[in-house]
Residue frames as qw, qx, qy, qz and C-alpha x, y, z in Angstrom:
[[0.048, 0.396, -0.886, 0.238, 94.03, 83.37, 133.74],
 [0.582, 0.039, 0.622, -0.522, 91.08, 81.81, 135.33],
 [0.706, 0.495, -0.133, -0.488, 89.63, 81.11, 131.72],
 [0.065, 0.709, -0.696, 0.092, 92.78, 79.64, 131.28],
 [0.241, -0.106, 0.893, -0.364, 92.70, 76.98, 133.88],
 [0.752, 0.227, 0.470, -0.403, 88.96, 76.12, 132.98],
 [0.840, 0.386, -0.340, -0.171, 89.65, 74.90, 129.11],
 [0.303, 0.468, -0.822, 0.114, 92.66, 73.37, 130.51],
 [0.393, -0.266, 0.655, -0.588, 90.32, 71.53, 132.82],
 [0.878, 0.330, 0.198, -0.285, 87.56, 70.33, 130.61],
 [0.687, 0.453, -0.541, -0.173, 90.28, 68.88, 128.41],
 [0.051, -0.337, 0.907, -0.247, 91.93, 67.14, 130.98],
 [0.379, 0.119, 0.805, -0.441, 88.66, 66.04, 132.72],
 [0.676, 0.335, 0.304, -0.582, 86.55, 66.07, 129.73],
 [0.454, 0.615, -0.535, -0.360, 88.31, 64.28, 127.25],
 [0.117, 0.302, -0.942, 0.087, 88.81, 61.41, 128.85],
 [0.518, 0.221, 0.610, -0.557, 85.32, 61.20, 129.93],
 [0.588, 0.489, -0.119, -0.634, 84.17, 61.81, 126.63],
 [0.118, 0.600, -0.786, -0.090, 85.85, 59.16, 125.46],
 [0.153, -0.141, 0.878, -0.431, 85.40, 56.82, 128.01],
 [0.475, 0.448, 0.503, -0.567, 81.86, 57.09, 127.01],
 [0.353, 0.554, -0.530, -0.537, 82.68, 56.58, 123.52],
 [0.339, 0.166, -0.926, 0.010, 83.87, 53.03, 123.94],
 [0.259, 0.079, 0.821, -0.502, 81.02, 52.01, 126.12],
 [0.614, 0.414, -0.168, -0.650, 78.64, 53.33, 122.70],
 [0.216, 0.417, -0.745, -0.474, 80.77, 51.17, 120.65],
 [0.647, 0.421, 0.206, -0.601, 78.94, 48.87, 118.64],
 [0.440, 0.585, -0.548, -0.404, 80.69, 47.38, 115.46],
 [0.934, 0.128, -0.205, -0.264, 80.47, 44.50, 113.19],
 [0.851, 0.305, -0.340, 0.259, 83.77, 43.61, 113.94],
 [0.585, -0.689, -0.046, 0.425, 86.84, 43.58, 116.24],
 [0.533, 0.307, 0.362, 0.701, 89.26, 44.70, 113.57],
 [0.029, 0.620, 0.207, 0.756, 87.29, 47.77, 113.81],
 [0.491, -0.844, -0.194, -0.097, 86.36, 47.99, 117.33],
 [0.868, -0.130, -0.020, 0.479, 90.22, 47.53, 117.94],
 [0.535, 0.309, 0.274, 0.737, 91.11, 50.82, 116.09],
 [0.229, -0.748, -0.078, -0.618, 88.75, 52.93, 117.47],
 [0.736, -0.650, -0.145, 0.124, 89.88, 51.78, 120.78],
 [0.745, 0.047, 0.091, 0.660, 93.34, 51.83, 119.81],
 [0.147, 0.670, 0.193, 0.702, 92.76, 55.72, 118.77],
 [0.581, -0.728, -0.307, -0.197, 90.95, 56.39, 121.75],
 [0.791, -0.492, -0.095, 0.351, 93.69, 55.03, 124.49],
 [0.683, 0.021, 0.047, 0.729, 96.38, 57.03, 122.82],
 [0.007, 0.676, 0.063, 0.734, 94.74, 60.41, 123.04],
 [0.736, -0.621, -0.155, -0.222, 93.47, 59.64, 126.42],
 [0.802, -0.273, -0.063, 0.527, 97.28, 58.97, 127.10],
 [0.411, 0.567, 0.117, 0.704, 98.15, 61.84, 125.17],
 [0.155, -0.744, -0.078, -0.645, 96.24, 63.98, 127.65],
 [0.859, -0.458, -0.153, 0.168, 97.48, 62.14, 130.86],
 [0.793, -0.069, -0.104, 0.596, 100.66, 63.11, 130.22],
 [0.190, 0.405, -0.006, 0.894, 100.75, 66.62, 129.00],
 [0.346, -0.826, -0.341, -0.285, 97.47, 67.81, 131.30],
 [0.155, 0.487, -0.482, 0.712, 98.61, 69.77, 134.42],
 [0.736, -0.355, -0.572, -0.067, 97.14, 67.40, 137.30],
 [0.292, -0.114, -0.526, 0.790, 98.31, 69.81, 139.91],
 [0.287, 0.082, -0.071, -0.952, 95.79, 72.04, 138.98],
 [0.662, -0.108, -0.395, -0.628, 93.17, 69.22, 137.74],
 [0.709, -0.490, 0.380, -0.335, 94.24, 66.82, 140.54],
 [0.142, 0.635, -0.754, -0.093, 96.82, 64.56, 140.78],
 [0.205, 0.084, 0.975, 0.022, 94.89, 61.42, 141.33],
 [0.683, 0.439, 0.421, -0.403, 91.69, 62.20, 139.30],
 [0.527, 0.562, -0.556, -0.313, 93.74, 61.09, 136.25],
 [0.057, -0.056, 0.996, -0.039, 94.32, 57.38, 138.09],
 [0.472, 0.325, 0.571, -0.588, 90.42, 57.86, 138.49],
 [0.510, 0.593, -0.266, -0.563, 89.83, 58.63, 134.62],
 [0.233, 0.588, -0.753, -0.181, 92.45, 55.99, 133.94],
 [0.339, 0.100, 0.811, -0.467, 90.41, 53.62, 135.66],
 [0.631, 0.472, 0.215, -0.578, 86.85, 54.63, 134.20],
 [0.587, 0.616, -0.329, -0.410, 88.40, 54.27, 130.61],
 [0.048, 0.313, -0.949, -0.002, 90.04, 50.64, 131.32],
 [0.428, 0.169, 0.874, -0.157, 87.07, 49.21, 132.65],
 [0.531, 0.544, 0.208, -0.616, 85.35, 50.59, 129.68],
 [0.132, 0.527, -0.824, -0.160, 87.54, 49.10, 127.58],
 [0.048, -0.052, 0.987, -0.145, 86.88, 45.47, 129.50],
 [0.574, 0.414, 0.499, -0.501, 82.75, 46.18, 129.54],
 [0.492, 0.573, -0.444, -0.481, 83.35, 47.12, 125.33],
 [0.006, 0.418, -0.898, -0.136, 85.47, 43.90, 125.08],
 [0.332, 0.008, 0.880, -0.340, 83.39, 41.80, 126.45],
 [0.686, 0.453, 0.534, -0.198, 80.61, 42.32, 123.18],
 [0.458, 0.700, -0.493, -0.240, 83.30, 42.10, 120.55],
 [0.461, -0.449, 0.765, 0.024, 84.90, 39.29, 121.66],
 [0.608, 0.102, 0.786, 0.045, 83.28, 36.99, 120.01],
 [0.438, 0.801, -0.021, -0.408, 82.75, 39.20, 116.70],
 [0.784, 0.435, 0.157, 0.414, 84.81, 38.44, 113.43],
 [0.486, -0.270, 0.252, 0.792, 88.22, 40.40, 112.75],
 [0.097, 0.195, -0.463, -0.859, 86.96, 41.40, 109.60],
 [0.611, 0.320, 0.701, -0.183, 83.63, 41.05, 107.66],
 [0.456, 0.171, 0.811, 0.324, 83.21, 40.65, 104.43],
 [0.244, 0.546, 0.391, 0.700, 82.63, 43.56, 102.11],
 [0.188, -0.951, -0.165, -0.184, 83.28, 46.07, 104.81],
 [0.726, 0.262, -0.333, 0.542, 86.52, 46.93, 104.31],
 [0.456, -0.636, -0.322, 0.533, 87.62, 48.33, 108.27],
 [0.514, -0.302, -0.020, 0.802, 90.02, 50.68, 107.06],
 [0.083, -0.403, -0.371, -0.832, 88.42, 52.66, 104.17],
 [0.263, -0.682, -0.598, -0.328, 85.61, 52.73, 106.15],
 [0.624, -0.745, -0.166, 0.166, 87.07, 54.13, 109.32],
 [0.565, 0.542, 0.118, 0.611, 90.01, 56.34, 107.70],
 [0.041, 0.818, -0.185, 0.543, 89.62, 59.20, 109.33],
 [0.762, -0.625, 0.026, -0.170, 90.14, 57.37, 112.55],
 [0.853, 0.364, -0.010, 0.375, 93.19, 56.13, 111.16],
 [0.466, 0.547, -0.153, 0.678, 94.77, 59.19, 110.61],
 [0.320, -0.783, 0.104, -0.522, 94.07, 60.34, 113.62],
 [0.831, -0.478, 0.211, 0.189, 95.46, 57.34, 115.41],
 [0.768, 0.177, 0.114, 0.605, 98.73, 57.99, 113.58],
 [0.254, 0.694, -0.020, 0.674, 99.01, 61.54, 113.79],
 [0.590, -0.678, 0.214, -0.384, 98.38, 61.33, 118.06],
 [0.943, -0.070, 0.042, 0.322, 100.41, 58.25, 117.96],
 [0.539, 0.478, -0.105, 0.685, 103.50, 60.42, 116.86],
 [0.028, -0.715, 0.243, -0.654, 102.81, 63.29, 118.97],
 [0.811, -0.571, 0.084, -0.093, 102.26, 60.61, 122.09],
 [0.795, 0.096, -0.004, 0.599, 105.82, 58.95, 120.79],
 [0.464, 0.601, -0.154, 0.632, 107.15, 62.78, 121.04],
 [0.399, -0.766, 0.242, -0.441, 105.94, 63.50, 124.37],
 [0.871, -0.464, 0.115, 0.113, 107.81, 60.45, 125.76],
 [0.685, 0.524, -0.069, 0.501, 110.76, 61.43, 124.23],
 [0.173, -0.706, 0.221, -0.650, 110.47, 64.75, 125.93],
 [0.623, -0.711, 0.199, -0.260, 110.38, 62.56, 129.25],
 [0.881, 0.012, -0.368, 0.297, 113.50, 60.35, 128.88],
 [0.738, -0.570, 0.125, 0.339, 116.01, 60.30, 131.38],
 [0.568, 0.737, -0.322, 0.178, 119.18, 62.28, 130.42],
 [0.858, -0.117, -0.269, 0.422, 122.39, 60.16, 131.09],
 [0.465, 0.272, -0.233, 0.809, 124.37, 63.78, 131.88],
 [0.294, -0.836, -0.169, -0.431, 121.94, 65.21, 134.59],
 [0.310, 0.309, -0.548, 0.713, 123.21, 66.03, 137.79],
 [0.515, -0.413, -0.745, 0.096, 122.48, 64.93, 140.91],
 [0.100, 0.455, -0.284, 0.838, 121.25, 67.25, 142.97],
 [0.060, -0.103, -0.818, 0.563, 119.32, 67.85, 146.68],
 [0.031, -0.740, -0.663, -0.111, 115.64, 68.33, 146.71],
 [0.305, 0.115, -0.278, 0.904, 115.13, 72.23, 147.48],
 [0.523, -0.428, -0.046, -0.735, 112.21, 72.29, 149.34],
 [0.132, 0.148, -0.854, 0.481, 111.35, 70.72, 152.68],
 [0.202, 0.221, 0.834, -0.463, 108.35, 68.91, 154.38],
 [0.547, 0.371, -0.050, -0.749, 105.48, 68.47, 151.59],
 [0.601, 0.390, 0.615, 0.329, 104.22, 66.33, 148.43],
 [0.190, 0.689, -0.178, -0.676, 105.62, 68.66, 145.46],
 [0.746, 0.403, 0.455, 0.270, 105.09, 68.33, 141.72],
 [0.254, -0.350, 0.323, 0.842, 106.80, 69.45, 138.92],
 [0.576, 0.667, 0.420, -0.218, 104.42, 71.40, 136.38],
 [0.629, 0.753, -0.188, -0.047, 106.92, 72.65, 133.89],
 [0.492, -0.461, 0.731, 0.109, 109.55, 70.00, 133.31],
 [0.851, 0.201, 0.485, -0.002, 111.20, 68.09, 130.67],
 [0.554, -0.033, 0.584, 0.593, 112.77, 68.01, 127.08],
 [0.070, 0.500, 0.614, 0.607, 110.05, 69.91, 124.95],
 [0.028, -0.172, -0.092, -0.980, 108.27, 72.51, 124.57],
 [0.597, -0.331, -0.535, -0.498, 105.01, 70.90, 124.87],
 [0.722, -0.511, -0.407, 0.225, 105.91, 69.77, 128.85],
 [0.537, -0.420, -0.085, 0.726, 108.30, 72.36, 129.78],
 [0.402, 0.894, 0.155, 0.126, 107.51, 76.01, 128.13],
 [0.435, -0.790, 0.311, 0.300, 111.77, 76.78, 129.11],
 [0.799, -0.014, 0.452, 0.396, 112.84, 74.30, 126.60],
 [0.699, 0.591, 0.083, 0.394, 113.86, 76.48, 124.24],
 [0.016, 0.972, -0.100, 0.210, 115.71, 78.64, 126.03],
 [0.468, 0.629, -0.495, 0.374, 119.56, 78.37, 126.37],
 [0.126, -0.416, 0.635, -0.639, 119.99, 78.69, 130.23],
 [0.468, -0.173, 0.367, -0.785, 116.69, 77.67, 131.12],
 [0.569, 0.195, -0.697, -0.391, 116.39, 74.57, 128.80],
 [0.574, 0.014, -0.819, -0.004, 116.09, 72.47, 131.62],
 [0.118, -0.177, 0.524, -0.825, 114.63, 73.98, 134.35],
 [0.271, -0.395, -0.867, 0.136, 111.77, 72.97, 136.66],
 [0.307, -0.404, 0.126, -0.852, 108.69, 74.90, 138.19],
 [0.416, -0.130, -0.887, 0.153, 107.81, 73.16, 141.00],
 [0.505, -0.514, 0.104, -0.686, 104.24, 73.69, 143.18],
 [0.005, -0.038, 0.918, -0.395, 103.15, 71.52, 146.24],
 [0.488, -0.175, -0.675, -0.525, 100.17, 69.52, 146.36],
 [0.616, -0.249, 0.414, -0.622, 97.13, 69.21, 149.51],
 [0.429, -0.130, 0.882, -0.142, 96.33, 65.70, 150.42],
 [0.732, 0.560, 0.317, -0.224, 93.22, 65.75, 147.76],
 [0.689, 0.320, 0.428, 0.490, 96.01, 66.00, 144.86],
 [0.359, 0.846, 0.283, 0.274, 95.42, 69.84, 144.25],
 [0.451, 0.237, -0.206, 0.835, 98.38, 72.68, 144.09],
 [0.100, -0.209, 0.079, -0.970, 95.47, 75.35, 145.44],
 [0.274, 0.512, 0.662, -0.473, 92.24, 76.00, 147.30],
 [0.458, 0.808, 0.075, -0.363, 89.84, 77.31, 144.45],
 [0.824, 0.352, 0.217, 0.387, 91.39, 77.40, 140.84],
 [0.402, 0.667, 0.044, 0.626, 92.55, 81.04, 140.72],
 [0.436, -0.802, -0.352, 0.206, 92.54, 82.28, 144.45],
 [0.092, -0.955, 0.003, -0.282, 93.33, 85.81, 144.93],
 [0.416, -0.835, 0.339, -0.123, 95.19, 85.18, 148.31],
 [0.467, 0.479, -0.738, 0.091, 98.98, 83.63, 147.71],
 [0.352, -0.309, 0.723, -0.508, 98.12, 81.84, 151.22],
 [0.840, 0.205, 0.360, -0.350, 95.29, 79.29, 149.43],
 [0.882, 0.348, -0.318, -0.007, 98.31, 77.98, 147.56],
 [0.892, -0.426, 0.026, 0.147, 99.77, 75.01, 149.32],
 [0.692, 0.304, -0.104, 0.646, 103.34, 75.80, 147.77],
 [0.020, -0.872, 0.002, -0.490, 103.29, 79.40, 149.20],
 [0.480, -0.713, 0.392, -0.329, 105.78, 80.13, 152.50],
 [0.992, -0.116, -0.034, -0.039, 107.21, 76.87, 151.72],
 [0.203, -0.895, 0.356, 0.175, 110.73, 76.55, 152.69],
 [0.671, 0.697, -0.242, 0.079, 113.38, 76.72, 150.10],
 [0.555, -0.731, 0.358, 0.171, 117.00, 75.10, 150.77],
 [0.029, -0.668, 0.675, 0.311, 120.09, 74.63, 149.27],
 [0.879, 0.364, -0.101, -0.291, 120.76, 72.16, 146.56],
 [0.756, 0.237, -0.253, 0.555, 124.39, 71.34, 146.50],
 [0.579, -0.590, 0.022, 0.562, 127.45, 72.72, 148.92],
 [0.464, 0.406, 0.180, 0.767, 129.12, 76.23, 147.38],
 [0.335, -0.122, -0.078, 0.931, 129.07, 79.73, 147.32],
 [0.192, 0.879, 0.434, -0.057, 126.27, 82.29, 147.05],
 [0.479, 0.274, 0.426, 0.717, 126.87, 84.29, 143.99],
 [0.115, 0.167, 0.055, 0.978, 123.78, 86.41, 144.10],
 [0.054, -0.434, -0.891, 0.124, 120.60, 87.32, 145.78],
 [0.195, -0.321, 0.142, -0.916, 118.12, 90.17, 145.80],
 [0.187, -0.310, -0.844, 0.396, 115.08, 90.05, 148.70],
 [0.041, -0.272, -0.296, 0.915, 113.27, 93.32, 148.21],
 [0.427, -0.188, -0.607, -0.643, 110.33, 92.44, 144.98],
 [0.656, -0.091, 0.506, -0.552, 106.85, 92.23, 146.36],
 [0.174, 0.193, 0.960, 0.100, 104.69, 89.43, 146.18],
 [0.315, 0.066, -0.406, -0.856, 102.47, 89.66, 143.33],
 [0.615, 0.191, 0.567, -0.513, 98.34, 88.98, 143.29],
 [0.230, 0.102, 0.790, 0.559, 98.13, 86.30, 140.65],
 [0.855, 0.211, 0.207, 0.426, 97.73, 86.74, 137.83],
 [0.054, -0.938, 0.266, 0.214, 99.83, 90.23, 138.43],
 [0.865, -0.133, 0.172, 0.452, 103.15, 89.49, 137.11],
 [0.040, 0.977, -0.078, -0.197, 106.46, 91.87, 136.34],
 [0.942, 0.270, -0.012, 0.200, 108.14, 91.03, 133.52],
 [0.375, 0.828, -0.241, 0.340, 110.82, 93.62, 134.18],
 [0.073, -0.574, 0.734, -0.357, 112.46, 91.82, 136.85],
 [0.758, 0.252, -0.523, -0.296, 111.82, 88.18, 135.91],
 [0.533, 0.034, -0.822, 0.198, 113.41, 86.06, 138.38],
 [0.545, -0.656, -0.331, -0.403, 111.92, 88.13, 141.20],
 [0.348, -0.713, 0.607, -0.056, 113.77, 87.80, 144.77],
 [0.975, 0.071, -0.159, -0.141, 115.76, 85.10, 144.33],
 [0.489, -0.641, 0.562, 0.183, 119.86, 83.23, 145.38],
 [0.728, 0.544, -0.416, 0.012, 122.27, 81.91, 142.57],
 [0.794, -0.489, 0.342, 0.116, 124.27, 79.14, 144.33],
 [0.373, 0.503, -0.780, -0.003, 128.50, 78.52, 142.41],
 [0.935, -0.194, 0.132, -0.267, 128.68, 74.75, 142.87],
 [0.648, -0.394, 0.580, 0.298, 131.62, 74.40, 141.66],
 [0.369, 0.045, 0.814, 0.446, 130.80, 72.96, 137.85],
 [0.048, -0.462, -0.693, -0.552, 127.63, 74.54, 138.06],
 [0.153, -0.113, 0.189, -0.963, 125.28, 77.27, 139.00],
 [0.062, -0.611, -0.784, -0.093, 121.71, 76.85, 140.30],
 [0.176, -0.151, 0.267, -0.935, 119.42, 79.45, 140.71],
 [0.114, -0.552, -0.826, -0.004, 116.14, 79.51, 142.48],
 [0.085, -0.169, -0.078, -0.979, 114.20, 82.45, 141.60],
 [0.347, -0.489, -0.315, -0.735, 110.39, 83.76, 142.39],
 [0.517, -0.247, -0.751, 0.328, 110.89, 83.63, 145.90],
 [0.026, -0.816, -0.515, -0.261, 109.32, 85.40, 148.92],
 [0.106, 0.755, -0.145, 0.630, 109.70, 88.94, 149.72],
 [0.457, -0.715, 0.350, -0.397, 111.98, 88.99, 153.14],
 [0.954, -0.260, 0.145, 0.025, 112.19, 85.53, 153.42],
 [0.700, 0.619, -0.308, 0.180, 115.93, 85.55, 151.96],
 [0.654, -0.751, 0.043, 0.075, 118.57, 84.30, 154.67],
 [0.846, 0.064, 0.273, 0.453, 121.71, 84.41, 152.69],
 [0.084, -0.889, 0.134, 0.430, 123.97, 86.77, 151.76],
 [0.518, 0.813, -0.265, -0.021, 126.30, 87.36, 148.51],
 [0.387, 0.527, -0.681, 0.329, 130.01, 85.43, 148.95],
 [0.657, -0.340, 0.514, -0.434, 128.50, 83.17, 152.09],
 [0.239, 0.088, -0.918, -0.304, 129.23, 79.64, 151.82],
 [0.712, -0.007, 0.124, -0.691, 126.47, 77.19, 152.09],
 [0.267, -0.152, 0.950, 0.050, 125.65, 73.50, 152.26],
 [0.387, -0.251, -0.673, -0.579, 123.37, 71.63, 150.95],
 [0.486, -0.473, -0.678, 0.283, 119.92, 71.63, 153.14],
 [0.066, 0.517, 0.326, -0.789, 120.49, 75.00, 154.76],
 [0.125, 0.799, 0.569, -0.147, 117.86, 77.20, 154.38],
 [0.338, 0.085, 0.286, 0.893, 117.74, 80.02, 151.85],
 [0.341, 0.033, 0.087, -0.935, 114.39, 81.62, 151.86],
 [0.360, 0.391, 0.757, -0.380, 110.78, 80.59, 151.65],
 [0.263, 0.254, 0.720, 0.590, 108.49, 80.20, 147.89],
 [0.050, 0.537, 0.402, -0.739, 106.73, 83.27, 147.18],
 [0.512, 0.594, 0.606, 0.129, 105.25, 84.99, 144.23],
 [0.118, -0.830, 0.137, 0.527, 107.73, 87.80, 142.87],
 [0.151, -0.378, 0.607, 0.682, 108.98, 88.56, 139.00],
 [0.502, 0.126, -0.276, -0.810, 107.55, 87.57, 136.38],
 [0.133, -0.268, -0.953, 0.036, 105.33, 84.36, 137.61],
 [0.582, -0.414, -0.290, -0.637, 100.96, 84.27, 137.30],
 [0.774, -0.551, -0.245, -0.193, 101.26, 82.02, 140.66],
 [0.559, -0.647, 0.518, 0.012, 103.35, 80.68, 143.70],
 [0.980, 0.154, -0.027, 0.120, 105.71, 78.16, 142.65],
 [0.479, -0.599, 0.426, 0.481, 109.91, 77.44, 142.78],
 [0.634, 0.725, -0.269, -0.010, 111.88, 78.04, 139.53],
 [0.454, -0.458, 0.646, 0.409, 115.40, 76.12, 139.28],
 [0.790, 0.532, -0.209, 0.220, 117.55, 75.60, 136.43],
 [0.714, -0.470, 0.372, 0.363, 121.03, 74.75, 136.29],
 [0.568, 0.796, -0.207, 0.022, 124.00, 76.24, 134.16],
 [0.813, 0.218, -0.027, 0.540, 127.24, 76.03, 132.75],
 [0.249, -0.829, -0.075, 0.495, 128.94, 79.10, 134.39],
 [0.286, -0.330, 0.552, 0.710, 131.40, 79.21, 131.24],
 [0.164, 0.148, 0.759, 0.612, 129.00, 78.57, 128.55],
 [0.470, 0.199, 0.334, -0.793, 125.68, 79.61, 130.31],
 [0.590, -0.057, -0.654, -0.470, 124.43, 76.70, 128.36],
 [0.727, -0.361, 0.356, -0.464, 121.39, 74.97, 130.80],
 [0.140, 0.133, -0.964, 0.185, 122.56, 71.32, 132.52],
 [0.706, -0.426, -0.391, -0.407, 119.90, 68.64, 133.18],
 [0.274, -0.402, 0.637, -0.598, 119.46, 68.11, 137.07],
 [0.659, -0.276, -0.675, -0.184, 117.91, 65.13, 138.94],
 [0.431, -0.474, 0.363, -0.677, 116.33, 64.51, 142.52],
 [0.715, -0.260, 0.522, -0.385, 116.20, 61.56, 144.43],
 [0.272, -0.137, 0.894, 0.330, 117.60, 59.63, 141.40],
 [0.422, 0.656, 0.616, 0.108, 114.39, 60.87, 139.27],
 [0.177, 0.048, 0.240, 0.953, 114.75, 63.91, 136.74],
 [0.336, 0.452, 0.424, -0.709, 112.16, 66.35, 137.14],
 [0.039, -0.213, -0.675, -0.705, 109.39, 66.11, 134.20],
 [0.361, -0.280, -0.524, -0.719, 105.62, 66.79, 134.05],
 [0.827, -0.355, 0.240, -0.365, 103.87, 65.57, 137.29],
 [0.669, -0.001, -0.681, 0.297, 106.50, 64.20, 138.91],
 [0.598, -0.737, -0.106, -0.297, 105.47, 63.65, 142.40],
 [0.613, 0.047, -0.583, 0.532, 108.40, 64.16, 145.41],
 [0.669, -0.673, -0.208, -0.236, 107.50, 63.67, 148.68],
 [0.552, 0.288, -0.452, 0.638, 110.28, 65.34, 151.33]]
C-alpha cells in the first residue's frame, strides 16, 4: 500500500514538474513547433490533474503545479514569440511525430476523462452525509479510470468520500498505522434523505490499514428506503451505529460515525444509490454538484 501511494505521488507531483521544466528547456526554430510541444505538454499535465488523487498528494499543490507550468508557459512564450510559424525545410510535423501522436492519443484519453465527469441530468438530489469538515470525493464519476465502482451494477455510481486538514491532505503521514491520523476517521455520518432504515449491522472491527476483509465488504454499515431509492453508507465505525432496523429517519439525523470496517485499505464513507426494484445504481448529487474526482464540499 505505501508503495502504492508513493508512484502515485511522483506522478502526480513529478510529472508536472518534469514537464514544467521541459517547456522552460524549450528552444525551437519555430512557434509551429514550440506550440505542439506545449500543446502536448498542457494536456498530459491536465490529464494528470484530473485523474491524480490530490487528497492524498494535496489538494492545493495541484493549483501550485498549475501555476509553475503556466508561468512556464509565459517565460517559454516570451522567446518564441517573435520566431517564424514554420521554417523552411524543416518540416514541424515529420520532424516532431512522435510528439504528435502522443498529443492525440492523451488528447482522447483527456476528452474521455471529462466525459467521465459530466453532470448526469437524472441524479438525485440528495443531503450531504457528513457534518462539520472540508470532504473530498476520491472515487467518483462515470469511468473506470475516476471511479474504480463504475462497472459495477449497484455501485456504478457511488462515491468514497475522505476529509481533508487545512494543508489539503486526507492524512497525517501517507500510510499511518493509527485510523486516528486520518482526518475523515470518527467523523459523523447522517442521513441523506427522510425514510426508513432497512438494514444495519454495528459489530465489524476497525481494520489497521491496509488490513482489509473482503468477506464482509460493506463492513458496519445502515441502508436507508427513501422511497424511490435506497442509499447505503457502508465502512462505518465499530459501535458508532445509532439506528435501528424499521426506525424512521430524517434527513440530518445522525446514523453513526466513519470508520474503517469491510473490505476498505483506509478510513473513508462509501454511498451509492439504487433502484430497489432493479438494483440498478442511480446517480446522486450534493449541494447541486454530483460527486466526481476531487470534488471539494465544505459542511
Amino acid at each position: 500500500m505505501f508503495l502504492i501511494v508513493l508512484i502515485m505521488l511522483l506522478v502526480c507531483i513529478g510529472i508536472p514538474l518534469a514537464y514544467t521544466w521541459r517547456i522552460l528547456r524549450l528552444d525551437l526554430p519555430s512557434k509551429g513547433a514550440w506550440l505542439l510541444l506545449v500543446a502536448d505538454a498542457a494536456v498530459f499535465v491536465a490529464l494528470v490533474l484530473l485523474v491524480g488523487r490530490w487528497d492524498m498528494a494535496g489538494y492545493y499543490t495541484r493549483f501550485v503545479l498549475l501555476a509553475f507550468f503556466a508561468a512556464a508557459v509565459l517565460w517559454s512564450l516570451r522567446k518564441h514569440v517573435w520566431r517564424p510559424w514554420i521554417v523552411s525545410g524543416q518540416p514541424t510535423l515529420r520532424k516532431h511525430w512522435p510528439t504528435l501522436v502522443s498529443l492525440v492519443f492523451f488528447g482522447g484519453a483527456l476528452g474521455y476523462v471529462t466525459y467521465g465527469m459530466l453532470p448526469n441530468p437524472n441524479a438525485h438530489e440528495l443531503t450531504f452525509p457528513l457534518r462539520d469538515g472540508r470532504f473530498m470525493t476520491g472515487q467518483a464519476g462515470n469511468i473506470s479510470l475516476l471511479n474504480h465502482h463504475a462497472g459495477h451494477r449497484e455501485q456504478g455510481f457511488a462515491a468514497d468520500i475522505v476529509a481533508i486538514n487545512p494543508s489539503g491532505y486526507r492524512a497525517d503521514g501517507l500510510v499511518p498505522e493509527e485510523l486516528e491520523r486520518f482526518v475523515i476517521y470518527g467523523a459523523q455520518v447522517v442521513s441523506p434523505c427522510t425514510g426508513v432504515v432497512v438494514a444495519t449491522r454495528d459489530n465489524l472491527p476497525d481494520l489497521i490499514p491496509p488490513e482489509t476483509d473482503p468477506d464482509n465488504a460493506r463492513g458496519n454499515h445502515v441502508i436507508i428506503d427513501c422511497g424511490e431509492l435506497n442509499v447505503e453508507l457502508a465502512h462505518l465505525q465499530s459501535g458508532s451505529v445509532s439506528v435501528t432496523a424499521g426506525s424512521p429517519i430524517a434527513a440530518e439525523d445522525l446514523i453513526g460515525k466513519v470508520g474503517n470496517s469491510g473490505n476498505t485499505t483506509e478510513p473513508h464513507l462509501h454511498m451509492h444509490v439504487v433502484d430497489p426494484e432493479t438494483r440498478a445504481g442511480i446517480p446522486m448529487s450534493f449541494m447541486g454538484r454530483q460527486p466526481v474526482r476531487n470534488r471539494l464540499y465544505v459542511n
